[in-house]
SEDREN-985209 format. One record per atom (N, C-alpha, C): x, y, z. Coordinates in steps of 0.001 Angstrom, whole numbers, plus 524288, in hexadecimal, padded with zeros to 5 digits. Example, Ala and Ser with C-alpha at 12.3 -4.5 7.8 and 13.67 -1.06 7.14 Angstrom:
<pts>
833867E9C681E78
8300C7EE6C81E78
833907F31C81E78
832327F73681BA8
835667FBDC81BE4
832648001E81EBE
</pts>
This chain:
<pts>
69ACF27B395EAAB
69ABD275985EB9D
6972A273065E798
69A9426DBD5E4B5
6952926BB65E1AD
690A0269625E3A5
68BF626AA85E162
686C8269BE5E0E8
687D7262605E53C
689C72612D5E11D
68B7325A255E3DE
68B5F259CD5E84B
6916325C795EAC2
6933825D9E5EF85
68ECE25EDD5F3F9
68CF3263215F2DE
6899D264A85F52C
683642602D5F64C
6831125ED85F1F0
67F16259E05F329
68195256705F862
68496253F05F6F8
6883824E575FA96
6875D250F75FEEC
689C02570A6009A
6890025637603CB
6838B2587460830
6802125BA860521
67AB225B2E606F6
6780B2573360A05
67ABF251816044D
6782524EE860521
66FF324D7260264
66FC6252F660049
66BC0253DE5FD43
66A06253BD5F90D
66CF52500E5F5D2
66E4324FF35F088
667BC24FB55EDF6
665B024C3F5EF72
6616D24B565ED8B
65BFC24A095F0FC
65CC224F0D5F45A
657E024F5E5F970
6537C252075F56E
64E8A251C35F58F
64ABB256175F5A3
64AEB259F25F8E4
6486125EC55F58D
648AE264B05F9A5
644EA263175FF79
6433325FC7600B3
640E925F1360574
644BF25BA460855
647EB25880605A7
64D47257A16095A
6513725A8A60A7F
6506E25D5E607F1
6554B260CF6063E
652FC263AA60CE6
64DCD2664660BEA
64C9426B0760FE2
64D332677C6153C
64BE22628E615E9
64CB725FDF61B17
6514125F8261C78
6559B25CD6618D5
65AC825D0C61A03
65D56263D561AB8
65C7A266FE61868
65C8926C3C619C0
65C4B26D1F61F8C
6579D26A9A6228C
654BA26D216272E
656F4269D262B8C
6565C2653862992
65C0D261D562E0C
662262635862ECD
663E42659862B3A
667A22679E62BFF
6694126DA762E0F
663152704362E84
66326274AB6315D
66483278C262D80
664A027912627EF
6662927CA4625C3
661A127FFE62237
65AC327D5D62317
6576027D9E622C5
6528727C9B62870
6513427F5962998
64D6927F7962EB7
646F327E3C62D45
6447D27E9463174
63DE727FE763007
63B70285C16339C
63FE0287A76364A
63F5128F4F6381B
6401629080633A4
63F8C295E36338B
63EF229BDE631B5
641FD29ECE6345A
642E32A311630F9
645EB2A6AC6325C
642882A914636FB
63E742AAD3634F8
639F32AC4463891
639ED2A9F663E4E
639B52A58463B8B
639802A2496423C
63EC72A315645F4
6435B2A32A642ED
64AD12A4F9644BF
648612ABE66495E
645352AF19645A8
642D52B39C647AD
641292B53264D1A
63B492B01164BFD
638902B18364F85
63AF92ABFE655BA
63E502AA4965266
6414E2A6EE6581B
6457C2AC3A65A71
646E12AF7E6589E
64B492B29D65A6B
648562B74865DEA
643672B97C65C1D
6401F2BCC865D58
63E532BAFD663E3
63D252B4FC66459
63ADE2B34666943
63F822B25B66B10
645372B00566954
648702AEFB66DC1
64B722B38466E58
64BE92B78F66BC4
650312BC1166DCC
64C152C0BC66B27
648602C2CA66D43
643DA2C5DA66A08
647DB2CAEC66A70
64CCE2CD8966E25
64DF62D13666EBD
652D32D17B66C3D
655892CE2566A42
65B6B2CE9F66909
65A902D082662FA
65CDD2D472661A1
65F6D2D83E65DA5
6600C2D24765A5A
65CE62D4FF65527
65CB52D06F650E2
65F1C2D3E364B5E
65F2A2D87464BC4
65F0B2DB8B64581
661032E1FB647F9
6667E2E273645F6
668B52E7C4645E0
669E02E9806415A
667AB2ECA963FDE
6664B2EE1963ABC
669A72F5AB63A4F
66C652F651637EA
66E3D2FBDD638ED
66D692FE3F6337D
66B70302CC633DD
668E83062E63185
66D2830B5C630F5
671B030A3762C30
6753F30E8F62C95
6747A3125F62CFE
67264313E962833
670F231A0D626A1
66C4131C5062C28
66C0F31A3A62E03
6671431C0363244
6698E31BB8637A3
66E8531B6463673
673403178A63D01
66F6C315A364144
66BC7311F263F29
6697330E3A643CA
66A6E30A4664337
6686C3048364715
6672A3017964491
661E12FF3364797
65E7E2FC3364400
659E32F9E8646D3
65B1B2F3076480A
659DF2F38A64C21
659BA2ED8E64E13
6556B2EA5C64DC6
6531B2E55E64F7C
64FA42E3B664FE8
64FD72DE8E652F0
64F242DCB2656D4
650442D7C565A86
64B2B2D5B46584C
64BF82CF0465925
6490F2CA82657BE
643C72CAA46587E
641922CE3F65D0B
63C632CFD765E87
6392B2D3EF659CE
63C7A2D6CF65765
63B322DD36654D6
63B442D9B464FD3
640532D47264DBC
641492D27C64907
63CCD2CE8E64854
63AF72CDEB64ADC
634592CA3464AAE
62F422CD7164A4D
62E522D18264FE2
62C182D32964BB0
62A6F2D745648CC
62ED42D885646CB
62DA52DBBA6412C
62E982D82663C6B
630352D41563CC2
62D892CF7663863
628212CFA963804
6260C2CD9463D6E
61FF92CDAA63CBB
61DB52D1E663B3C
61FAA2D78963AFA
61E522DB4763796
61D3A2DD5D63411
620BF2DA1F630EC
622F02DB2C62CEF
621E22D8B4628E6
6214D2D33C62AC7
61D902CEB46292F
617032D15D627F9
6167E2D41D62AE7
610092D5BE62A83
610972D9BA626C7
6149B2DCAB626BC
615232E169622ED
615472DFCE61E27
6189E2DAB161C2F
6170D2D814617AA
612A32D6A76160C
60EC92D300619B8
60AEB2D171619B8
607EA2D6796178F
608782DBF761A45
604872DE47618C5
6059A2E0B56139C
60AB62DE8B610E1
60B3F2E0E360AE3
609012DC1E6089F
608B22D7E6608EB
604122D44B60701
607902D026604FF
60CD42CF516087C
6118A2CC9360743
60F032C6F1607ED
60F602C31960575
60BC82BD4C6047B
60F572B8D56069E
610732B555607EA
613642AED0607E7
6172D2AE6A602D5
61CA22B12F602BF
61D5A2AE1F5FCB9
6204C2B3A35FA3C
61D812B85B5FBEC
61E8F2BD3D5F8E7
623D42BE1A5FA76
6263F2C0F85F6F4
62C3F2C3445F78F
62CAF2C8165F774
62FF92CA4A5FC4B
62FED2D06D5FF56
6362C2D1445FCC0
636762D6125FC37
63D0C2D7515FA63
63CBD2DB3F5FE6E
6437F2D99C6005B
645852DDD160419
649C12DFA0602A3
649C32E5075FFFA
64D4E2E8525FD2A
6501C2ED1160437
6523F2EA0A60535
652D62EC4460BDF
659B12EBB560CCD
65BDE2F10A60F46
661702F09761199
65F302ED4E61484
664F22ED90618B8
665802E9A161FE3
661A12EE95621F6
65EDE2ED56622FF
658B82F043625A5
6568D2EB7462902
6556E2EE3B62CAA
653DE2E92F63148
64E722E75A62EA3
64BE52EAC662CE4
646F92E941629D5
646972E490625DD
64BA92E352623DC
64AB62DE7862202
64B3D2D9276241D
64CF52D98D62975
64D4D2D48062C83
646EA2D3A262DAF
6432A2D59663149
63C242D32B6311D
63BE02D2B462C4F
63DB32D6BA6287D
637F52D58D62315
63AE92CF6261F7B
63F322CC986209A
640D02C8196208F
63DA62C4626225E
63D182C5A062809
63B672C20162AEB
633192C35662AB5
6329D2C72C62908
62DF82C6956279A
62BC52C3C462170
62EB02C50261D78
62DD92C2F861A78
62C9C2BD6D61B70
630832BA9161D7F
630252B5356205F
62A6E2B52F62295
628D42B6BA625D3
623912B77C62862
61FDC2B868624C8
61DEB2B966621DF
61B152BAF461D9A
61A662B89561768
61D762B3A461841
61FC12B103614A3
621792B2DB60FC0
622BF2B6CB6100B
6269F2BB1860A69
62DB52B96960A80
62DF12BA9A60705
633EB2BAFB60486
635432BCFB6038B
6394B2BE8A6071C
63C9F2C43D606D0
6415B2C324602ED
641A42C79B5FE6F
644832C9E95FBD6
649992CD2F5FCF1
64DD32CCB45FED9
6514F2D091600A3
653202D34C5FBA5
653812D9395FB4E
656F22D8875F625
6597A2DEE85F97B
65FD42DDE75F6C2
661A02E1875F84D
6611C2E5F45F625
6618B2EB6D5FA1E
661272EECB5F94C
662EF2F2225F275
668F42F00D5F265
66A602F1295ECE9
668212EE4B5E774
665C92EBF25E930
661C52EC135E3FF
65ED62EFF35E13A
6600E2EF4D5DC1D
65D092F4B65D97D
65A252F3A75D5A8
658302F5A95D28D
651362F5895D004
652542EFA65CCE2
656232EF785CB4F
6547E2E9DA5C772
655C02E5A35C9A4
657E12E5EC5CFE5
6582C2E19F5D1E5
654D62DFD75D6A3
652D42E4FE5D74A
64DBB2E51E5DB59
648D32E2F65D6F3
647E32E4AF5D1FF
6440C2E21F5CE42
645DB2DB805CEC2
648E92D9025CC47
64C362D4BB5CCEE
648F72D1FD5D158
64B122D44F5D706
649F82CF775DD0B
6433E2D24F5DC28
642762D4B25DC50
63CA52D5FF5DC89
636F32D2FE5D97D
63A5A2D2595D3AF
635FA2CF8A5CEE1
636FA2CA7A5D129
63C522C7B05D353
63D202C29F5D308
63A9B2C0FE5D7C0
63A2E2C2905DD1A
637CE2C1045E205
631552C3045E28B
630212C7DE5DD6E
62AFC2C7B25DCF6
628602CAF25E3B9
62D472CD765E6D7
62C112CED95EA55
626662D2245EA08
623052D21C5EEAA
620612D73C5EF8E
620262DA805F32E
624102D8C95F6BD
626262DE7C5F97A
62AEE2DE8F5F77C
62D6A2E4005F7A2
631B72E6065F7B2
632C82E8595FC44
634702E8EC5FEA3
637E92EAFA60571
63CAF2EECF6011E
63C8C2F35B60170
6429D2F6CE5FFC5
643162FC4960295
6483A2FCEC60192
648623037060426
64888306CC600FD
647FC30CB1600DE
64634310ED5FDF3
64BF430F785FA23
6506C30E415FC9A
654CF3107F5F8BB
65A7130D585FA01
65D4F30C855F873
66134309295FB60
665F730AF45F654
66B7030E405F8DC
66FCA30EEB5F65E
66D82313C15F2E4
66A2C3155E5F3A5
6686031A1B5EE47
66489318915EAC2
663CE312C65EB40
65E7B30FF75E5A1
65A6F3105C5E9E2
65708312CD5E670
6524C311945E850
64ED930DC95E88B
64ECA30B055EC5E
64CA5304B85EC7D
647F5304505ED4C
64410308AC5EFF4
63D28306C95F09C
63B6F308DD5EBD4
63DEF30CFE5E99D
63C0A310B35E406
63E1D30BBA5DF70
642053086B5DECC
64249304CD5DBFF
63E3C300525DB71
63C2A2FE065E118
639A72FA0D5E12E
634B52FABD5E117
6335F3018B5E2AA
62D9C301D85E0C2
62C663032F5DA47
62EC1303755D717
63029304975D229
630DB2FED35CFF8
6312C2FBA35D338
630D82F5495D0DE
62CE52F2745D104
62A4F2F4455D503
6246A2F2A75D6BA
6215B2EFFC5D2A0
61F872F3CF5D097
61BD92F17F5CC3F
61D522EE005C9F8
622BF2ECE45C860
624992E8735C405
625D02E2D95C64F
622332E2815CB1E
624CA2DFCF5CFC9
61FF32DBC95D2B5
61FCC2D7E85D542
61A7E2D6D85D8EB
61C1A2DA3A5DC69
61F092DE5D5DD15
61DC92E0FA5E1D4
61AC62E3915E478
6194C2E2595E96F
613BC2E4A65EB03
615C82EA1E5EE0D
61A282E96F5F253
61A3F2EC775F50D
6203B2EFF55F66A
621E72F3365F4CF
625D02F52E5F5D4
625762F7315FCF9
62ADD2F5ED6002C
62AA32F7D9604D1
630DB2FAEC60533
62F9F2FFA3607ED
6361B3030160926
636743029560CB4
63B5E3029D60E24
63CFA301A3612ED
640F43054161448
63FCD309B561731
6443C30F53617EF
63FED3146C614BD
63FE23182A6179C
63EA731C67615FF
6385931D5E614CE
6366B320C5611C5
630B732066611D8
6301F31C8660BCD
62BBE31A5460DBA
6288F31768607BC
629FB319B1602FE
629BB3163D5FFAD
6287A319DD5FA7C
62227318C65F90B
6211631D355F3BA
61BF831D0B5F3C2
61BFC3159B5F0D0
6160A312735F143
6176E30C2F5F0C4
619F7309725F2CD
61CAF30B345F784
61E63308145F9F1
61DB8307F86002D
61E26302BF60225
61DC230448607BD
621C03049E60B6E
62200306DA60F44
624B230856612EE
6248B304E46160A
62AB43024D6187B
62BD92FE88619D0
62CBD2FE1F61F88
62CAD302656232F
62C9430263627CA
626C73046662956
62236306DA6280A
61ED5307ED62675
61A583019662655
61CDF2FF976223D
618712FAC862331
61B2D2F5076260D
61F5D2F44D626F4
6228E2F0C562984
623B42F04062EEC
623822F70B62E44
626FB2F8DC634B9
622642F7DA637BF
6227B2FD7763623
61D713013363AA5
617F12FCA963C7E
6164B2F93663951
610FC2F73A639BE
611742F14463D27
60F642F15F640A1
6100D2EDA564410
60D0A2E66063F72
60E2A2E5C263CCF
60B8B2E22A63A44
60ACB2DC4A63C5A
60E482DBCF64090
60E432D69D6436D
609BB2D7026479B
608732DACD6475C
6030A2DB9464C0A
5FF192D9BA647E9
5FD3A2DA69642FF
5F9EB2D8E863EE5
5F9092D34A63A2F
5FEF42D26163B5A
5FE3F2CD2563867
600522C8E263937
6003F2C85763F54
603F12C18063F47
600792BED063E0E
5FC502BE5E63EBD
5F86E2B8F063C6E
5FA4A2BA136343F
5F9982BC7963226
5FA192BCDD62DC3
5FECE2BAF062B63
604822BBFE62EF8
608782B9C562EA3
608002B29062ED1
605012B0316305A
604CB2A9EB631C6
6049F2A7FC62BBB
608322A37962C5D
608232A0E362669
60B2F2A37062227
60D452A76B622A5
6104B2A91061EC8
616C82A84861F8C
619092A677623BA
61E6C2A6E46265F
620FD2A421620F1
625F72A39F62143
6289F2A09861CAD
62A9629D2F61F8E
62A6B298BC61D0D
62E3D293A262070
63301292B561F1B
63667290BA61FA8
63CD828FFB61E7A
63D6328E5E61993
639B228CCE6167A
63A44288D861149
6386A28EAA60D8F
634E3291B560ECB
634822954B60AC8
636E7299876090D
634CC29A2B60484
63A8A29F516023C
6397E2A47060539
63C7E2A8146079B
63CC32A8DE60BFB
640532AEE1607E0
6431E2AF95605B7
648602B42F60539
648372B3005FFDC
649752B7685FD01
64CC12B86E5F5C8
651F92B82B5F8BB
655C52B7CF5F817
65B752B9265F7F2
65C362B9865F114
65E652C05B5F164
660152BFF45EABC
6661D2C0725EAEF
669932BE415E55F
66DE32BBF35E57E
670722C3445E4BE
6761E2C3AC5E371
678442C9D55E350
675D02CB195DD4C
674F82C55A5D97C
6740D2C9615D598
678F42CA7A5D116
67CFC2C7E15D1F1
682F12CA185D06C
682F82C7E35CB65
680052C2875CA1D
681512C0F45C4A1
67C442C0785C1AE
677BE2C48A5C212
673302C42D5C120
66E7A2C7DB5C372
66B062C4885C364
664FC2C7565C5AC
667132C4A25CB0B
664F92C5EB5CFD2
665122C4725D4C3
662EA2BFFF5D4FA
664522BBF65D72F
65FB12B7BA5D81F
65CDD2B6BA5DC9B
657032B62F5DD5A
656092B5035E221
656952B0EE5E3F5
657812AEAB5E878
657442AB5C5ECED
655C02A9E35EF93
651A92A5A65EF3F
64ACA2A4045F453
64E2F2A26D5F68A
64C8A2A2F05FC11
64E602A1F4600C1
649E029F8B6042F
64B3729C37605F1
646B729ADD60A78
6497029BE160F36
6468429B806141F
648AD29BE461A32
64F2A29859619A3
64D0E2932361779
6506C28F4F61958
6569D28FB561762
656C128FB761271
6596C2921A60D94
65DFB295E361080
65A4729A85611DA
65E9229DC0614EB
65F8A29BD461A68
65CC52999561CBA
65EB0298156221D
662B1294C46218C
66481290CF61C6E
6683028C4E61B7D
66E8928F6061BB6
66CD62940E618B7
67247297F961847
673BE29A6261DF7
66F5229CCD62009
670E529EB1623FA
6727829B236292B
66F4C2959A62B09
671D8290F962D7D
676E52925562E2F
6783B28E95627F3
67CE828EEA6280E
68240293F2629E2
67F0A2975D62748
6828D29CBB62A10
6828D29CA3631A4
6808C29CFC63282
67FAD29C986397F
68211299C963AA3
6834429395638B4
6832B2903B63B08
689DF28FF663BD7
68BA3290F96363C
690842931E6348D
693E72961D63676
691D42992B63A75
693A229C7863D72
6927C29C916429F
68F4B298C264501
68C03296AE648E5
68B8329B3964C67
686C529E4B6498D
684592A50264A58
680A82A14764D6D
67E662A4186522F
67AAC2A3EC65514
675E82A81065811
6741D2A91265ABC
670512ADC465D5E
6741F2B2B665DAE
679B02B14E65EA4
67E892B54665FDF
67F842B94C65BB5
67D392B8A8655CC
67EDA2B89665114
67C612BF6C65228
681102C1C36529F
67F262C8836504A
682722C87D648AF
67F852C9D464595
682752C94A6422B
680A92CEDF63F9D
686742D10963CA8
685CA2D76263B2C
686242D407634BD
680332D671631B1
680792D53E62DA9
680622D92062861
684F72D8FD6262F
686D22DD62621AC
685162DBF861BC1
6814B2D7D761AC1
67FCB2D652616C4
67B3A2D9846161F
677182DA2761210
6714C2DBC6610E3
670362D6FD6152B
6696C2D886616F6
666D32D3886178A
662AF2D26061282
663D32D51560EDA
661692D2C360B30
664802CE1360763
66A702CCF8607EF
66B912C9F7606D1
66CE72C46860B07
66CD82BF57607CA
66D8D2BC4E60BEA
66D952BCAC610AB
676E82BDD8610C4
677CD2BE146157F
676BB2C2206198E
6738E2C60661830
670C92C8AE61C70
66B292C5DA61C9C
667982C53B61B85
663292C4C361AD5
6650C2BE4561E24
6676B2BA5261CA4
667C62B4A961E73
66BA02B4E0623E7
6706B2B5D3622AA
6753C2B491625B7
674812BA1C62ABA
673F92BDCA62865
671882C14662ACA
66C522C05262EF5
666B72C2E362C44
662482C48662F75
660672BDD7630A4
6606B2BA1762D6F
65DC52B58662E86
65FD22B2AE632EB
6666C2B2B963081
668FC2B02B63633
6696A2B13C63B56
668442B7DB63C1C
667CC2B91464073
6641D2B864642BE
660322B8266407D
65AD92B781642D6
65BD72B001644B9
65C632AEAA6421B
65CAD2A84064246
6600C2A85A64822
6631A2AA30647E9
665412A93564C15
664392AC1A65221
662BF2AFA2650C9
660842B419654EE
6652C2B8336577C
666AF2B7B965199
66C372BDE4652D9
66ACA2C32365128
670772C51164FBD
66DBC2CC2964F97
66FFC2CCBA649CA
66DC32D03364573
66FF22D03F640CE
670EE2D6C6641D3
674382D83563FF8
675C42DD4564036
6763D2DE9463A0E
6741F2E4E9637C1
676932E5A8631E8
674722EB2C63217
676D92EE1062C44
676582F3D662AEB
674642F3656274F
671FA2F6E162479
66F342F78162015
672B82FB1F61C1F
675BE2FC6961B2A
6795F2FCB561747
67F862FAC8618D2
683A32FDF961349
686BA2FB9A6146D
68A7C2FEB8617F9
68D5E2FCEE61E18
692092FE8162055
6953C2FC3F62381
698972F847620B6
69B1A2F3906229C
69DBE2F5C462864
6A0792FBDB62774
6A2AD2FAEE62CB9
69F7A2FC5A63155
69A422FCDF62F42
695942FDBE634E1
693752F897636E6
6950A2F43163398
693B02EE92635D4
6973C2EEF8639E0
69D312EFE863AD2
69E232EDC864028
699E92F17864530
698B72F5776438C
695D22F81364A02
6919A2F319649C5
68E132F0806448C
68C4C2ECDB646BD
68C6E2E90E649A9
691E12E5F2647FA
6942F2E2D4649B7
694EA2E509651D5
6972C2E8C1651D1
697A82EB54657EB
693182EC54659AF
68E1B2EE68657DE
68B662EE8565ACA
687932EA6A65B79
687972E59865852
683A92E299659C1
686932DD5265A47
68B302DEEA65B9E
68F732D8B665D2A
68E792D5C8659BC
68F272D74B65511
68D642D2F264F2F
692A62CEDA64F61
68FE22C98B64FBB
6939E2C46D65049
695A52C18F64A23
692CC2C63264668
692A42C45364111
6930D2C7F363E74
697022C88B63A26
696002CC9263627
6960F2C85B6306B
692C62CA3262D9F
694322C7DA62770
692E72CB3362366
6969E2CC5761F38
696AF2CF3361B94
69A332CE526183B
69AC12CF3761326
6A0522CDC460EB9
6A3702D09F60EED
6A7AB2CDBA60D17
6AD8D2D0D160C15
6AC442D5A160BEA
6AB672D9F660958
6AD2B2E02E609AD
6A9612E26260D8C
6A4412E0AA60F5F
6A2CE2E30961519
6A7DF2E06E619BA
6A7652DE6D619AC
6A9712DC8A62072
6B1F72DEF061F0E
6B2F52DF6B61AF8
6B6EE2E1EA619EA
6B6F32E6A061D5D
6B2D62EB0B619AB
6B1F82EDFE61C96
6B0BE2EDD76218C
6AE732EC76624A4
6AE162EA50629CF
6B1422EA5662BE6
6B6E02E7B7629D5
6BB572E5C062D4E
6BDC82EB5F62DF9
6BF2C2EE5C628E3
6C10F2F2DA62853
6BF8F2F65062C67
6BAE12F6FD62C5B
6B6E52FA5163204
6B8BB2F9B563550
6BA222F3E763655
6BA632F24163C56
6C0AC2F44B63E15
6C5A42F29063A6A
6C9652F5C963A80
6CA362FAAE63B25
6C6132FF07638DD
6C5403036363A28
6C3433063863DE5
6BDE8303BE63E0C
6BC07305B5642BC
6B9F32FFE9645A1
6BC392FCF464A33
6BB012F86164D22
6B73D2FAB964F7C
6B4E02F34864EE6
6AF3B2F562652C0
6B0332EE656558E
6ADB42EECC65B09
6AEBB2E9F465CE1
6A8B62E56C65A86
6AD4F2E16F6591A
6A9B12DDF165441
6ABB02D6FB655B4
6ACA62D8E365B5D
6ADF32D3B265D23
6AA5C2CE5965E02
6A4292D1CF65E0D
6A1DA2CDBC65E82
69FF92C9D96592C
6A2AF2CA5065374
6A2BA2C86664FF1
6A4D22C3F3650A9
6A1322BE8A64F32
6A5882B9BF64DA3
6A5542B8F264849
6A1B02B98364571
6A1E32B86564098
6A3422BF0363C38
6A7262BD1D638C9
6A5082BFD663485
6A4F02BDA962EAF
6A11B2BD8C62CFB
69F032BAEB627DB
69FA62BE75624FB
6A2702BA8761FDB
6A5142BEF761B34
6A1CE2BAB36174E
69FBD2BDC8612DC
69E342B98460F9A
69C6F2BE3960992
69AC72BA8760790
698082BD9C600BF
69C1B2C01D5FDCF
6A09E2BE8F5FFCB
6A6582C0725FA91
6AAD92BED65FD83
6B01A2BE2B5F840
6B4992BB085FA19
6B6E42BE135FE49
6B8382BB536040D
6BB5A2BD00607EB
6C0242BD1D608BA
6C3FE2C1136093E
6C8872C2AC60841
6CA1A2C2AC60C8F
6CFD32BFB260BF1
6D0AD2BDDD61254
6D3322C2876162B
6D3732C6C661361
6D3AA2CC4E61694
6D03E2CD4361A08
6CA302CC63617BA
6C52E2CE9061B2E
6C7702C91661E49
6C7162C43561E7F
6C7B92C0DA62286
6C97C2C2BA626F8
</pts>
């Protein structure tokens, strides 16, 4: 749409960014909550309802976590930063599959006023250097190894050339320089030691809040400041679009390190006080047992996952009746999958 078009009908042609953010907030597509606050409202009104199903293939579990457990191990986690000497402002990278572990350390970052870095797993040495020099992170969050590359032996080998202060693993034992991520996150009760220390650092809706980096396809990756509001404008609209409510079980087949897991995904559910369901690698036709076992009212994924999907379901049916939505998006749709 032209630039023009789009003015007329804003209506914003020539507001200042402080009209701009008011007219934003009257129209509801900008707030003055937090995600945080979406959190800790879901924690007091439903502290027990299943917030995060997280399945753990290779290990055939999965770990859950309801709104009570998803609060607080934020406040945990939040302190676990704090005690790497994480500041107002600093930027954390989370080199992390769908691991339930990255839904608190999201919502702690928020708490701690840091900026979380998502970067996906398949990133490799010159593109982990790349998001690393450019966000100036000083934590790194990674796992020993992902597909056969070795990802904590890469990023501690970057260290030095880096502000990086602190490498953390996440799976298996430490390496030597690095720390162990269930070890200083998990195990240590840190919300018993630092809520006064936590005061004054929270992030408010206006600050930059997330990197989102682009695929990368015609270049270097680009990053993407994000504030609370920014992404809450995208995700609004998504909910609203589909008029998702508390009911919202949604089985999500994206990373949550990109967007639509990380926004449309973990943010919206929380916002709303539903259940996000996901796996940590890839097996399209094990999303429908998700779908069956946690009555997922939502699936979204692109053309060649949910293909597969359909194929599964022809093969081996699983009852998936309680679906109303399915969201196809991020490549051209072929009116076959329709």
């Amino acid at each position: 749409m032209p630039a023009t078009t789009t003015a007329v009908h804003t209506g914003l042609t020539s507001a200042t960014t402080e009209d701009r953010a008011a007219e934003y907030r009257r129209r509801g597509w900008w707030r003055d909550e937090t995600f945080l606050d979406d959190l800790r409202r879901q924690a007091a009104k439903r502290p027990h309802k299943l917030a995060i199903a997280a399945r753990r293939l290779a290990d055939s579990r999965t770990d859950t976590l309801d709104y009570a457990e998803l609060a607080r191990l934020t406040d945990r986690f939040a302190g676990a930063l704090l005690e790497l000497g994480v500041r107002p402002g600093d930027f954390v990278a989370a080199q992390l599959p769908n691991r339930w572990e990255i839904v608190p350390l999201m919502f702690a970052c928020m708490r701690v006023g840091a900026v979380i870095c998502p970067i996906a797993p398949v990133c490799r040495e010159d593109e982990l250097r790349h998001r690393l020099a450019l966000t100036e992170a000083t934590v790194c969050i990674t796992v020993p190894e992902w597909d056969g590359y070795p990802l904590a032996a890469t990023v501690l080998a970057l260290k030095d050339e880096l502000p990086l202060e602190h490498v953390v693993v996440l799976g298996g034992h430490a390496f030597q320089d690095a720390i162990d991520f269930h070890d200083h996150f998990v195990a240590v009760p840190h919300e018993k030691h630092y809520e006064g220390r936590l005061d004054g650092r929270e992030l408010g809706p206006d600050d930059p809040f997330v990197v989102l980096f682009t695929s990368g396809t015609t270049g270097e990756s680009k990053g993407v400041l994000h504030s609370q509001n920014t992404v809450h404008s995208g995700v609004r609209g998504y909910v609203d679009t589909f008029m998702l409510g508390d009911d919202l079980v949604a089985t999500v087949t994206s990373p949550l390190v990109h967007y639509s897991g990380f926004g449309q995904g973990v943010l919206a559910g929380v916002m709303l006080g539903g259940t996000i369901a996901f796996q940590d690698a890839t097996d399209n036709p094990g999303l429908l047992d998700l779908v069956e076992r946690y009555r997922a009212t939502l699936l979204y994924g692109p053309p060649p996952t949910l293909t597969q999907v359909a194929a599964a379901q022809r093969t081996d049916p699983h009852d998936v009746s309680s679906l109303r939505h399915v969201v196809i998006g991020a490549a051209p749709v072929l009116q076959g999958l329709v």
